[in-house]
Every structure is written in structure tokens, then in C-alpha cells.
N, C-alpha and C positions, 0 to 999 in steps of 0.2 A: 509563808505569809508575806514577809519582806519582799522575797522573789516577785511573787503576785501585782503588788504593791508598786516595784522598781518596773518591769514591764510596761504597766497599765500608765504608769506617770512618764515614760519615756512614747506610748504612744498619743496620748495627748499633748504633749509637749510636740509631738511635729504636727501633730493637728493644728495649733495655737499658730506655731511657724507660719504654716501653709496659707492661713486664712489671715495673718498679718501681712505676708507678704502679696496676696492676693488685693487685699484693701490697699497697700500702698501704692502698688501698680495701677490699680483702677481708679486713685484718687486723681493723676496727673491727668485725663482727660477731663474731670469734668472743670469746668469754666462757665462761668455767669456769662451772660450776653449784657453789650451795652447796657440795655434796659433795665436788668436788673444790677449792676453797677451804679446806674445813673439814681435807683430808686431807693437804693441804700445808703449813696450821700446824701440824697433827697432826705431821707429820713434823720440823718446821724443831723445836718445842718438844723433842719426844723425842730429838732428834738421829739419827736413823735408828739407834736400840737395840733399838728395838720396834716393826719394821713391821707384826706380824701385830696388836695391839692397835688401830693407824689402821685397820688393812685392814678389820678387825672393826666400827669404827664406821664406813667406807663405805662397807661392805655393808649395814649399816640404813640409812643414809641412804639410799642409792639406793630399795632395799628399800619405806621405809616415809615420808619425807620428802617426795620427788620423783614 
């Protein structure tokens, strides 16, 4: 039963490994572009009062920047 038990917990356990280290690998590519940098200070400054005003500059940005 133990045996069973000790197995089945040491094959999940490289499971866990494999798909931690898989996500941590695949995290270092992703990166926001300008635009959505720009529209996330946009946001954090305005305090979310005025989303359609961010939304507005990026939509030019993607638009005309990018």
C-alpha cells in the first residue's frame, strides 16, 4: 500500500517539476508591447476614472505606433 503510494507520489512530483519549469521558461518571452505598458500607467495614474480616455490612446498606439 505504502510502496503504491511512494511511487505514484514520486511520479507526480516530476510531473509538477516538469510543468514548473516549463512555465518558468516560457515566462521570460512574454513582454507587453509599448502599448500596453503605456495603457497600464495610463490606467494606474487615472485611477480607472477614465478608461475610455487610455482606451483611446491604445487604440492609436497600436493603430499608428506599433
Amino acid at each position: 500500500m505504502f510502496e503504491k503510494i511512494r511511487v505514484s507520489g514520486k511520479k507526480s512530483a516530476l510531473l509538477m517539476i516538469a510543468v514548473a519549469l516549463f512555465m518558468a521558461f516560457g515566462g521570460f518571452c512574454l513582454h507587453a508591447g509599448p502599448c500596453e505598458d503605456g495603457l497600464a500607467r495610463c490606467m494606474a495614474e487615472m485611477g480607472w476614472t477614465s478608461p475610455l480616455y487610455c482606451g483611446v490612446g491604445w487604440v492609436f498606439c497600436k493603430k499608428y505606433i506599433e
